[in-house]
C-alpha positions as CSV (number, residue, x, y, z in Angstrom):
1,X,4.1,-5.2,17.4
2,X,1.8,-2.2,17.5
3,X,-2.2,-2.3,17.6
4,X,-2.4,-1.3,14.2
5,X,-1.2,-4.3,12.4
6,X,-2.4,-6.7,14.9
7,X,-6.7,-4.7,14.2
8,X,-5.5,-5.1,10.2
9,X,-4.8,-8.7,10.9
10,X,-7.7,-9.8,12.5
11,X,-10.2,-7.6,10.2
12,X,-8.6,-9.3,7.4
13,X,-9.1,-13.2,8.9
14,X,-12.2,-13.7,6.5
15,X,-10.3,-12.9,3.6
16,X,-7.4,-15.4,5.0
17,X,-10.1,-18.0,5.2
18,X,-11.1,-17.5,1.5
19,X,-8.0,-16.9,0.1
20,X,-7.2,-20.4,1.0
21,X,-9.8,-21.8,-1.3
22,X,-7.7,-20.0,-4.4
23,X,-6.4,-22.7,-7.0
24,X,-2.8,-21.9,-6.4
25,X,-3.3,-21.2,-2.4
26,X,-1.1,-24.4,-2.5
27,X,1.9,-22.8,-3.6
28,X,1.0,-18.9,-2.5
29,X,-1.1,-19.1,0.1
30,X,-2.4,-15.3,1.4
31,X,-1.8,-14.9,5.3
32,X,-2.4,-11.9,7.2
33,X,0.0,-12.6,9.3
34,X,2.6,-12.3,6.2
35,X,0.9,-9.9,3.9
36,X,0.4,-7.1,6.4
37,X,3.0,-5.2,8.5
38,X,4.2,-1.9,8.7
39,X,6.9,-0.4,7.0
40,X,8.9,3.0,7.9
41,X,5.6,3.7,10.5
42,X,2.9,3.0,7.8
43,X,0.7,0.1,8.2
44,X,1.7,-1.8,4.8
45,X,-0.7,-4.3,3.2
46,X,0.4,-6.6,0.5
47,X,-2.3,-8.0,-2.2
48,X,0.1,-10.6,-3.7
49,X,-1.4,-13.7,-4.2
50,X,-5.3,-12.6,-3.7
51,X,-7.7,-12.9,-6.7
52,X,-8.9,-9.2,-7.9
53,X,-12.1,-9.6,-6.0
54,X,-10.4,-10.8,-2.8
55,X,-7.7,-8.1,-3.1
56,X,-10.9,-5.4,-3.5
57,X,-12.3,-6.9,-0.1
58,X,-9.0,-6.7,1.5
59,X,-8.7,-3.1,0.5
60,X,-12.3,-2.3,1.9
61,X,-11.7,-4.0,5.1
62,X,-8.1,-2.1,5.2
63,X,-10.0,1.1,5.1
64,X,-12.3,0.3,8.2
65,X,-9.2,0.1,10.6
66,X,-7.9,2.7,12.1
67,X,-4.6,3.9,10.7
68,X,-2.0,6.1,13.2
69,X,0.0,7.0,10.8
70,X,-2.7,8.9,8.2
71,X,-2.5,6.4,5.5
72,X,-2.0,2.9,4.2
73,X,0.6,1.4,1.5
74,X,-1.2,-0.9,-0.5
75,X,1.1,-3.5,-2.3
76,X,-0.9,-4.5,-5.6
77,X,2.1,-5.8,-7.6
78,X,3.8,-4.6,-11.2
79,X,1.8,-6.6,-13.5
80,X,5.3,-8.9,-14.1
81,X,3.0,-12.1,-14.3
82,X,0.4,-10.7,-16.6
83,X,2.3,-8.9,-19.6
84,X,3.1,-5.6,-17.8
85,X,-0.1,-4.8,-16.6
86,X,-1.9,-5.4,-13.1
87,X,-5.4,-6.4,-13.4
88,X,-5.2,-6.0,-9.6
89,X,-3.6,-2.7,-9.0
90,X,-6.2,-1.2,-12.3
91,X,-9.1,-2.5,-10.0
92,X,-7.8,-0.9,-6.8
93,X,-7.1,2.5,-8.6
94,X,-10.4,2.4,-9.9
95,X,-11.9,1.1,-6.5
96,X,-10.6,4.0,-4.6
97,X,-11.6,6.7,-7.1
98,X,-15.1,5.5,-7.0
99,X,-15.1,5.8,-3.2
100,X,-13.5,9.0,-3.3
101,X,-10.6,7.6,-1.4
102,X,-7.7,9.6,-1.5
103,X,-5.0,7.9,-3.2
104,X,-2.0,8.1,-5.2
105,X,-0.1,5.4,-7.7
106,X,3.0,5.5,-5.9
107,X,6.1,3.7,-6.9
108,X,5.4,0.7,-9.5
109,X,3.6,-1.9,-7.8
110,X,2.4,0.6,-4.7
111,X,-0.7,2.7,-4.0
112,X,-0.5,4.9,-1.2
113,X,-3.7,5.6,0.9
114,X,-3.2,8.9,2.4
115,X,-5.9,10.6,4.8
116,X,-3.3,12.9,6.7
117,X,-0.4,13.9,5.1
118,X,1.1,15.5,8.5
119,X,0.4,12.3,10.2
120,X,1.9,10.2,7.6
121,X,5.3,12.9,7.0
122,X,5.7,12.8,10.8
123,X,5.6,8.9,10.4
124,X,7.8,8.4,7.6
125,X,10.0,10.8,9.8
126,X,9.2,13.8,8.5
127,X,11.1,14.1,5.5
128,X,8.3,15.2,2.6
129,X,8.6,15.8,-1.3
130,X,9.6,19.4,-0.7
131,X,12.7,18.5,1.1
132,X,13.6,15.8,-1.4
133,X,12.8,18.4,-3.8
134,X,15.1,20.7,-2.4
135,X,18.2,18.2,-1.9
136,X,17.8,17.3,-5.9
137,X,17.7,21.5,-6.5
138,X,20.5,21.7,-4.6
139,X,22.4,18.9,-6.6
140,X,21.3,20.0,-9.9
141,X,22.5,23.0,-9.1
142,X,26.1,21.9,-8.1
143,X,26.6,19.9,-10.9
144,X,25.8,22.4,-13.4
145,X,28.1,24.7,-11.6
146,X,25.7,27.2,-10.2
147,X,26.0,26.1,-6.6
């Protein structure tokens, strides 16, 4: 296991501590040890299972490590528990935009933390949104017969 995951771990200990006073912390308990890890190079942190306030700490304490890769996934969940809508993921979206974090919503249930996008493209292996662009041009193109 790299550094990275192992700092994330340990900054995030208090918030293991706490989480474990949560009233279903029976059945879901948080763990850093489970809820962070990283995925295709990116340090990955995973909210599941925190209360909103928790998951805002988590998220500030994930921003004082040290991130190789130029960014952070944040997993703050769909909403599929609450109607549709995540109370946790609206509070992180706002969270970040107040402290000017730069963000985007990625894929439902995903924010991605992004402080170098060269770091993070080399990371994810280098393959960026203009050459995913570029591949769906290119198949667009063939099916319409213009390729």
């Amino acid at each position: 296991m790299s550094a990275e995951p192992r700092a994330l771990r340990r900054a995030l200990l208090p918030i293991e501590q706490r989480a474990a006073e949560l009233p279903w912390a029976h059945e879901r308990r948080w763990r850093a040890q489970t809820h962070a890890w990283v995925e295709g190079g990116v340090t990955v942190l995973d909210l599941h299972d925190l209360s909103v306030k928790l998951g805002l700490e988590a998220v500030d304490l994930a921003l004082t490590v040290e991130h190789a890769a130029g960014g952070l996934t944040l997993i703050t969940g769909r909403g599929k528990h609450s109607g549709g809508r995540s109370p946790l993921r609206e509070a992180v979206l706002t969270h970040l935009a107040e402290q000017g974090v730069p963000h985007y919503a990625a894929r439902p249930g995903r924010v991605e933390v992004v402080w170098d996008e060269g770091a993070r493209s080399r990371a994810r292996g280098g393959l960026g949104c203009l050459f995913w662009l570029t591949v769906a041009a290119l198949i667009a193109g063939a099916a319409l017969g213009l390729g």
